[in-house]
C-alpha positions as CSV (number, residue, x, y, z in Angstrom):
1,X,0.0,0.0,0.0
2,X,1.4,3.4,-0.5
3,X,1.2,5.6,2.4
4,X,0.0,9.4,0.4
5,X,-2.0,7.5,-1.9
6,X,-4.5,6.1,0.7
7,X,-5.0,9.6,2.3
8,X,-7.9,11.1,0.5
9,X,-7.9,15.1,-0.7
10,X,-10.0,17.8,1.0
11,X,-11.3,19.9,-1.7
12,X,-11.5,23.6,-0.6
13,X,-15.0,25.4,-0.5
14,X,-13.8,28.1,-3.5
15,X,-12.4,25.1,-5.5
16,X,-14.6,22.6,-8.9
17,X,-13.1,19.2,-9.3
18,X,-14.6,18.1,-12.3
19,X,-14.0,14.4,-14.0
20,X,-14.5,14.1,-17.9
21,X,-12.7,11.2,-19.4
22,X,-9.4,10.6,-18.5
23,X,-8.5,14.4,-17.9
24,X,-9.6,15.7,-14.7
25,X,-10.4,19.3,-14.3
26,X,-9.6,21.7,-11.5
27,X,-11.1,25.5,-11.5
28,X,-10.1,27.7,-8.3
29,X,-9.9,31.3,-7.8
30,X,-6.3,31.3,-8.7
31,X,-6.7,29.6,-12.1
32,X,-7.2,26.2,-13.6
33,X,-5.9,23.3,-14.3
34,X,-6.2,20.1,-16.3
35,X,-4.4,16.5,-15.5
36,X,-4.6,13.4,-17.5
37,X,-4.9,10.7,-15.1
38,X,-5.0,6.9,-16.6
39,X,-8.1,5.5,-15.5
40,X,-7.5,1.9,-16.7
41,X,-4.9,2.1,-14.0
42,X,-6.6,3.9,-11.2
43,X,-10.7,4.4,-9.7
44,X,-10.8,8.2,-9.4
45,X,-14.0,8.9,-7.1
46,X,-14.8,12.6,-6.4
47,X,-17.5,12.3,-3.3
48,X,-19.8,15.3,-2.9
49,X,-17.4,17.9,-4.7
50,X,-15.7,17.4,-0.4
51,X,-12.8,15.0,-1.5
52,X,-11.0,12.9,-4.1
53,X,-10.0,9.5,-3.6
54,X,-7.7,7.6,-5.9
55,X,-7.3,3.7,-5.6
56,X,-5.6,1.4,-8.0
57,X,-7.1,-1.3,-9.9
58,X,-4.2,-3.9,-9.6
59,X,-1.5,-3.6,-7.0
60,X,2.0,-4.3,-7.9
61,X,5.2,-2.2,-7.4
62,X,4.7,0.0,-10.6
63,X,1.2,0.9,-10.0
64,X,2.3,1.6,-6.2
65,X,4.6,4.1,-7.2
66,X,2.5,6.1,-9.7
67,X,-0.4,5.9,-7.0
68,X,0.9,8.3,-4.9
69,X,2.9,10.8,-7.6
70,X,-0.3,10.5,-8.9
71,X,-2.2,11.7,-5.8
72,X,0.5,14.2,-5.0
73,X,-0.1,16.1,-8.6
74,X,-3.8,16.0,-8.0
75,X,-3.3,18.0,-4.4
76,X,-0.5,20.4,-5.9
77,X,-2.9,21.1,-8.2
78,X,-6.1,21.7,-5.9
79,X,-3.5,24.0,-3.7
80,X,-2.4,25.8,-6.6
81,X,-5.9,26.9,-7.8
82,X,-6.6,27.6,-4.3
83,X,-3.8,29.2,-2.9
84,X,-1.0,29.3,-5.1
85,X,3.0,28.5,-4.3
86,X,5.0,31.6,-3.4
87,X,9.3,31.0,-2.9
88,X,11.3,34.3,-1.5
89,X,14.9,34.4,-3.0
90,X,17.3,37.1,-1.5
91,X,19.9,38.6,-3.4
92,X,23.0,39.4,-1.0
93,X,26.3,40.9,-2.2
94,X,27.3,45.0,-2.6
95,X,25.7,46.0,-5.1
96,X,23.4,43.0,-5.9
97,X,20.0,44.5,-7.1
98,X,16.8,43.6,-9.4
99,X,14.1,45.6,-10.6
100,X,11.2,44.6,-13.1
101,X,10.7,46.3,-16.6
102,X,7.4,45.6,-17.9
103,X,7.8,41.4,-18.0
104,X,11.7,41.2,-17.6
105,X,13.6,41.0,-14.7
106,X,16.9,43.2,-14.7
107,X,19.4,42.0,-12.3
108,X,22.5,43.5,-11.0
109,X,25.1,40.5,-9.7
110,X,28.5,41.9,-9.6
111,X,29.0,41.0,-13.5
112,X,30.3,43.3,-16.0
113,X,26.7,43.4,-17.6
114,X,23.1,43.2,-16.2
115,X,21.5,40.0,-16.6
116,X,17.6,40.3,-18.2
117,X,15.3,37.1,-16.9
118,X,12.1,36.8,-19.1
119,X,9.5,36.1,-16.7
120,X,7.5,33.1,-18.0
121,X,3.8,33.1,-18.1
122,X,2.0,32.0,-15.6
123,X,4.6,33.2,-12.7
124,X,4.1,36.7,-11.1
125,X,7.7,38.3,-9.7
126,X,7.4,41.2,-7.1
127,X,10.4,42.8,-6.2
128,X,10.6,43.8,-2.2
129,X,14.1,46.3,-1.5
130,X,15.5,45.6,-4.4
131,X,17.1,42.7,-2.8
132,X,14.2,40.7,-2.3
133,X,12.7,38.4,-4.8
134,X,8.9,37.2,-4.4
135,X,7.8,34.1,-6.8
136,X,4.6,33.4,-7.4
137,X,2.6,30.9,-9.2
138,X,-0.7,28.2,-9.7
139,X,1.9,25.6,-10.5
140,X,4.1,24.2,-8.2
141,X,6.7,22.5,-10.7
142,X,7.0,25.5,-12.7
143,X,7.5,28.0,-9.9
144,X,10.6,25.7,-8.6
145,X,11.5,25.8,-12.0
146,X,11.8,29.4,-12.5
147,X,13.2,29.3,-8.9
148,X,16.2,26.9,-9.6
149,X,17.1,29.0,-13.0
150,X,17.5,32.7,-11.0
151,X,19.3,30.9,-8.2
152,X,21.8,29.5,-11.2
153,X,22.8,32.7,-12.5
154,X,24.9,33.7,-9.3
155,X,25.0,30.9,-6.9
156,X,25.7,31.6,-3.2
157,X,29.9,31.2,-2.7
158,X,31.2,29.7,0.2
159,X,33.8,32.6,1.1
160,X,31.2,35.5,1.5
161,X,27.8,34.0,1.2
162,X,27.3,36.1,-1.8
163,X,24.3,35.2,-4.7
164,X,21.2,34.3,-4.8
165,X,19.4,31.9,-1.9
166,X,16.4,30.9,-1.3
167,X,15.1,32.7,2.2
168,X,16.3,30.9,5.0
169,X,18.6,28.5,3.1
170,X,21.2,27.3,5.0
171,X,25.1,28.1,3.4
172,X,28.0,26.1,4.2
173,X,31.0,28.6,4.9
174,X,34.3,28.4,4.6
175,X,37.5,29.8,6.2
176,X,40.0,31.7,4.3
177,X,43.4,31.5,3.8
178,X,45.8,31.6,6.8
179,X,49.1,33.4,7.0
């Protein structure tokens, strides 16, 4: 038995869950969302518009393991149309600095150019004391996405702790050199 996929998913009161084929539907205030979910594999039972429950047809290890990634998507999804993912990255260094420009983000690193980020659609970027970073999204995947590719651009160094983190991320420092 998989452990997530036996717990069933509370459907908010704001959010539809709506079953048509083999592509379930998901309408919140946030936005919507569509999965395909194979239903010769899995029962999919939506009870009262309260809570989805998804149960395999056959149990071996394969169908265990897509089970609960299975589940999991279904309740990013409910939480996204509902309440939406939000990651805070912080920009610490002299002279490290963003602003937005219309639907690009302009970012100041310490290189000998400034770097221009198209935001993607779909993901809303605020910028808090020019140092501050606030991502926002319906979809979880693609707001870690866009998350992991401004963290890449200046990576936090060892030395000074200098780059882009996520807030609250832990960075391993190092000592310098000794005389």
């Amino acid at each position: 038995m998989s452990k997530i996929g036996k717990i069933n998913i509370s459907i908010p009161e704001k959010v539809k869950v709506i079953l048509s084929g083999n592509i379930i539907n998901i309408e919140g205030p946030l936005g919507k969302k569509s999965l395909n979910i194979d239903l010769e594999i899995f029962d999919l039972n939506i009870n009262e518009g309260k809570e989805v429950s998804i149960k395999p047809k056959n149990n071996n290890q394969d169908i265990k393991r897509l089970w609960g990634m299975n589940r999991s998507l279904i309740n990013n999804a409910i939480i996204g149309a509902s309440r939406g993912y939000e990651k805070i990255l912080e920009l610490s260094g002299v002279g490290f600095r963003a602003s937005l420009k219309g639907n690009i983000l302009n970012m100041q690193l310490g290189f000998s150019h400034d770097i221009n980020f198209e935001i993607p659609e779909g993901i809303k970027i605020q910028v808090e004391k020019q140092n501050i970073l606030k991502i926002t999204g319906t979809d979880k995947q693609q707001v870690g996405m866009v998350t992991a590719k401004i963290k890449s651009i200046r990576p936090p160094e060892p030395y000074k702790g200098k780059g882009i983190k996520e807030q609250g991320q832990y960075i391993l420092r190092k000592e310098g050199k000794k005389k």
